[in-house]
Structures are given as structure tokens and as C-alpha cells.
N, C-alpha and C positions, 0 to 999 in steps of 0.2 A: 497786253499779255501780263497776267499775274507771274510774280518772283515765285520757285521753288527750286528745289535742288535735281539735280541732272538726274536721269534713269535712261537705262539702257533698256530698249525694248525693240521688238521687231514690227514694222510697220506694213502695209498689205502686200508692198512688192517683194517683201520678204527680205527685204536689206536693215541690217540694225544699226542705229543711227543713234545720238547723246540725244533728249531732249528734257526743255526743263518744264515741259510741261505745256498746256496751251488753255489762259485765262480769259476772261472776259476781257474787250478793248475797252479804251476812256469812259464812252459812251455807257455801256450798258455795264459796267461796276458803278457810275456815278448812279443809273436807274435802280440799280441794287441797293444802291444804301440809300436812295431817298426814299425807294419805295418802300423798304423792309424796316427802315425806320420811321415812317406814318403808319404803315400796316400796326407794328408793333403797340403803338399811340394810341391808335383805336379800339387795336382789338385787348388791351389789357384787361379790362373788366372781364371779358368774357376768358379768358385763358386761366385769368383766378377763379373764375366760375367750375370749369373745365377741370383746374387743377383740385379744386374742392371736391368736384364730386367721384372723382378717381379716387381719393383718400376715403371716402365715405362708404364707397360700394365694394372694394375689393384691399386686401391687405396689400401693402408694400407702396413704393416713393410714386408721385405724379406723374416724375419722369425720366423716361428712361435715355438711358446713355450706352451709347456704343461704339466701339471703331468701326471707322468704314473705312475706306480708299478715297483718297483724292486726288486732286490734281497732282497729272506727275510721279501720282500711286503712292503718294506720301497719305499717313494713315491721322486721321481727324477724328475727333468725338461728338458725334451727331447728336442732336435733342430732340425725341420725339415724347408725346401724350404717350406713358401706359397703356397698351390697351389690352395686355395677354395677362393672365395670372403669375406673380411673383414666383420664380424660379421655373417657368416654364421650361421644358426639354424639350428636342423633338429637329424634325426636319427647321433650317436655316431659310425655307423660303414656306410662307406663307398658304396653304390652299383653298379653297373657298369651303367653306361651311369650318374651317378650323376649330377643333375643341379648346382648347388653350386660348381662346381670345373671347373676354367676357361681355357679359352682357353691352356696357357702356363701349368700351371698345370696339363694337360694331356698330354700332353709329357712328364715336368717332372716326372708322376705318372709311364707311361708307362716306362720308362727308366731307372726309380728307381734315380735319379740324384737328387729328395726332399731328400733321406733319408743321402746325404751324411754330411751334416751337423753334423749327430750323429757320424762323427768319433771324434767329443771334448768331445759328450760323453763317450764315450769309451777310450780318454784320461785319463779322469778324473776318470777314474773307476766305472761309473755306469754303463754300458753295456761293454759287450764283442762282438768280433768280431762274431762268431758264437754261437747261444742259439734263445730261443724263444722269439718271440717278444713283446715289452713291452705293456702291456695293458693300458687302462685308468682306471682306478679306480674304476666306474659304472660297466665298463664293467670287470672287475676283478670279484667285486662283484658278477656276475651270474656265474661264473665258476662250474661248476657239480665237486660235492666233488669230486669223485673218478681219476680226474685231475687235481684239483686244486692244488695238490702238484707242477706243473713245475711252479708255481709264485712264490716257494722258492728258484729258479735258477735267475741268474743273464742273465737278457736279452739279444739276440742279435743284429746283426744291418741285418744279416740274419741267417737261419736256414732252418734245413730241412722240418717243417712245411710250413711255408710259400713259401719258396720254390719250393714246390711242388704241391700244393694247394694253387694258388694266388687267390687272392679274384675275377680277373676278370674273371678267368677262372671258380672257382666255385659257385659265389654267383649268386642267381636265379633276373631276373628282376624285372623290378617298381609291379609289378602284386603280387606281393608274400608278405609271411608277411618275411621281412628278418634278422629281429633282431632272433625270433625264428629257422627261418632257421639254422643260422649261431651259435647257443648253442648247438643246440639238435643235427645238425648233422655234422656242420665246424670244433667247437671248441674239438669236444672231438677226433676228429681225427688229427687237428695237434697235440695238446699235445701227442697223444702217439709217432705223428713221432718225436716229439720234446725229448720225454724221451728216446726214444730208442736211440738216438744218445749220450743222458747226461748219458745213462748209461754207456757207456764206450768212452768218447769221445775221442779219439788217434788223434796225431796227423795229420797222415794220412787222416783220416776223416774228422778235421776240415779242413786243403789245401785243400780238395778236396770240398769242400759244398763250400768252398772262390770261387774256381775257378767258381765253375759252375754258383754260384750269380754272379762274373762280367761277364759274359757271357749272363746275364738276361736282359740286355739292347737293345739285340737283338731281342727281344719278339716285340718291338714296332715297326719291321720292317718284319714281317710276316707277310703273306698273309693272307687275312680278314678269320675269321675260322679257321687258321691253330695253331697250337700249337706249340711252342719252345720245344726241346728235351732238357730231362734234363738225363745226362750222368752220373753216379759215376762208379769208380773204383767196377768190380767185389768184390772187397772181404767187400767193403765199402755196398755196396746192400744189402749184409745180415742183418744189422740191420731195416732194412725196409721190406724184402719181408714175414716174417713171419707173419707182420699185414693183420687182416681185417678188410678190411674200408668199409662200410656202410655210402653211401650218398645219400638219398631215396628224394621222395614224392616234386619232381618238374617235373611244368607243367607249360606250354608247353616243350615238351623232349627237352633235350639241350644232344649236340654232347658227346658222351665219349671221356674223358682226358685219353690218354697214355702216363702216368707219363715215361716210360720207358722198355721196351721188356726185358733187361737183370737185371732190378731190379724185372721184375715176378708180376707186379700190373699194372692193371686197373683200374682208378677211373668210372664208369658208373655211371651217376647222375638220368638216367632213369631204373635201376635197385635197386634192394635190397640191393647189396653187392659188394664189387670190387671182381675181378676174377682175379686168377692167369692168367697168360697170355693164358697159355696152353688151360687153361678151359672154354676160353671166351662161353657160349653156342652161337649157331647160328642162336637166335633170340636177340641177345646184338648187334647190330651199332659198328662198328668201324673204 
């Protein structure tokens, strides 16, 4: 468990208790710093590449900087690739077709190649390789108690939340109120996929959530509509397929997400509730 300072917070049973946080064990901070520092290694050519052409195409720094929340809800400066236009405004999360994220920026978005930046942080100890991703501080603030416990985890640079429920795939168009959207029915479903994994995180499981994120680059070369297959090990599945996820009340219907067949979930955004695979009924798209 990583050192941080004590925070008072309420946890699902609704009892508030000191905690200082809950970090990576021996194991997987040692996989964090060998791997984020070989990653680094290799990929430096290409992140100066990266960092050139951000300077070239659009005014303002390579990279951008920001507080987030971290472990224990102590507040961190994240490093991500530029990829919105210098002094952007505007909603704090993200939508898909966003005006404010420029041309390069969408590639880097789609490729996840912005985020590689945070493997200094992950050096330095404020994220870990695999855990839930780091919030902004606003957006911390509206977390629904009975989840806001995975902001006493130390963040990752992927996780099975996101992971599995990328923003492009789930969050509803310009049309929609999407800050709402994305509390009442985004946010409380990755944190469970997120806790389900922090509850017993082996190592097994995190190699496996690694692999399948460098694998997520290949999302931006699918066919228009089509969805990237996300694969874990049978026995890795089980912390996932007991959930149900509920992503209601978007319109116009958007296509069902099949996170995966042998993890047993369905994301239906035009339904009530995901379906085990089996049960999909045969009025659910798929």
C-alpha cells in the first residue's frame, strides 16, 4: 500500500472511517516502475515525434498539465499529449465528435498515444499502471457516495472501467444533457467495474487488463460502427460478469456495445439493463 495522508470519507456501508488511501502492493508498483520505465525507453523517439507535431499543427505547449485527484484524493499533476485547442472552454468531460479537439488530437485520442505521457506519472508514484482513472477535482466532487470510495485508490493509466466503457463508445451526442448522462449512469458503472477488479487485484489480472489496453490502439482502425473486441482470460471474466449494468434513457438509439461473449455482458444503451449474453431478449439489437 502506497504512503498518503489520511482522508475522511464515507464508504458503501455508509460508515466514515480515516483512510490513507489504498495503493499498489510490492508486486505490481515494482511491474509499474519496470514497465513504465522500458515503455518510456522505447517509446521516446516516438513521443518527440508526437511532441513535434503538436507544436507544428496547432498553437500552444505539447503538454498539457492538470490536477486530478489521487490516491486518498490528494490532488496530482497529470501529463497528457495536447490534443484540444489552447485555452479551450467548455463542458469538463469530453463528448464524442468534440469541437475543441483538433485535428491530430483525434488520432491521438483514438489511439490513446495523449495518455502516454502519464507513464512519469506513474514513475513518480502518483498513478499506477492499472486502477481507475484519475478525475478532475469538479468532477470528483459529483461522484454518488455509494462509489466514491474508488477515489481512495490510487489511479490508473488504464483500467477495466474504462476500458470497457470508452467514452466514445458510451457517451450519447451534442443532443443530450451529457454531464448528467455520464454521473447518473457512466460514472457508477465503471467504478463498480473498477472495484471489482481493486478487490482482488492478482497479478494475473492486471497483465491481462495491460495487454488488452495496448491492443486499444487498434480501435481507431475499425470499421465506422464497429466495435474493438475486448478479450480477458476466462478465469479474469469472473470479476466482471456478476455485475449489472444499467445504461438507460438515450435517444436517438445507439447500437449495443458487446463488451465481450465470454465475459457474459452486454452493454444495451437502448435498453434498461445489460443482459447476460445468453438472455439478450429478441427485441435488444445486437
Amino acid at each position: 500500500m502506497g504512503a498518503s495522508a489520511s482522508h475522511l470519507y464515507r464508504s458503501h456501508d455508509g460508515i466514515k472511517s480515516i483512510s490513507p488511501g489504498v495503493g499498489p502492493g510490492v508486486a505490481r508498483r515494482t511491474l509499474d516502475v519496470v514497465a513504465a520505465g522500458i515503455a518510456l525507453l522505447l517509446l521516446l523517439p516516438l513521443l518527440a515525434l508526437v511532441a513535434l507535431a503538436i507544436r507544428l499543427t496547432s498553437p500552444g505547449p505539447a503538454i498539457f498539465r492538470q490536477d486530478r485527484v489521487g490516491q486518498a484524493r490528494r490532488t496530482f499533476t497529470i501529463y497528457k499529449f495536447r490534443t484540444m485547442s489552447q485555452r479551450s472552454t467548455g463542458s469538463m468531460i469530453t463528448k464524442p465528435g468534440d469541437a475543441r479537439v483538433t485535428g491530430l488530437g483525434r488520432l491521438l485520442r483514438a489511439t490513446c498515444i495523449d495518455e502516454l505521457p502519464q507513464l512519469i506519472n506513474i514513475l513518480v508514484g502518483d498513478m499506477t499502471l492499472v486502477g481507475p482513472r484519475p478525475q478532475t477535482l469538479p468532477l470528483a466532487a459529483q461522484y454518488p457516495e455509494d462509489v466514491a470510495v474508488v477515489l481512495e485508490h490510487r489511479p490508473g493509466l488504464t483500467g477495466p472501467g474504462v476500458l470497457l466503457m470508452n467514452d466514445e463508445d458510451v457517451l450519447p451526442g451534442a443532443a443530450h444533457d451529457v454531464e448528467d448522462f455520464y454521473f447518473r449512469k457512466v460514472v457508477p458503472q465503471r467504478a463498480g467495474l473498477d472495484l471489482a477488479y481493486l478487490a482482488d487485484p492478482t497479478m494475473s489480472k492486471t497483465i491481462s487488463l495491460i495487454v488488452q489496453s495496448a491492443l486499444v490502439p487498434l480501435r481507431a482502425f475499425r470499421p465506422a460502427g464497429g466495435v474493438a473486441p475486448i478479450t480477458l482470460a476466462p478465469g479474469d471474466a469472473e470479476i466482471f460478469a456478476p455485475l449489472v449494468l444499467s445504461v438507460v434513457d438515450v435517444d436517438p438509439p445507439t447500437n449495443v456495445i458487446n463488451l465481450n461473449t465470454a465475459m457474459g455482458i452486454d452493454i444495451d444503451l437502448t435498453a434498461e439493463r445489460a443482459y447476460p449474453a445468453a438472455d439478450v431478449p429478441s427485441s435488444v439489437s445486437r
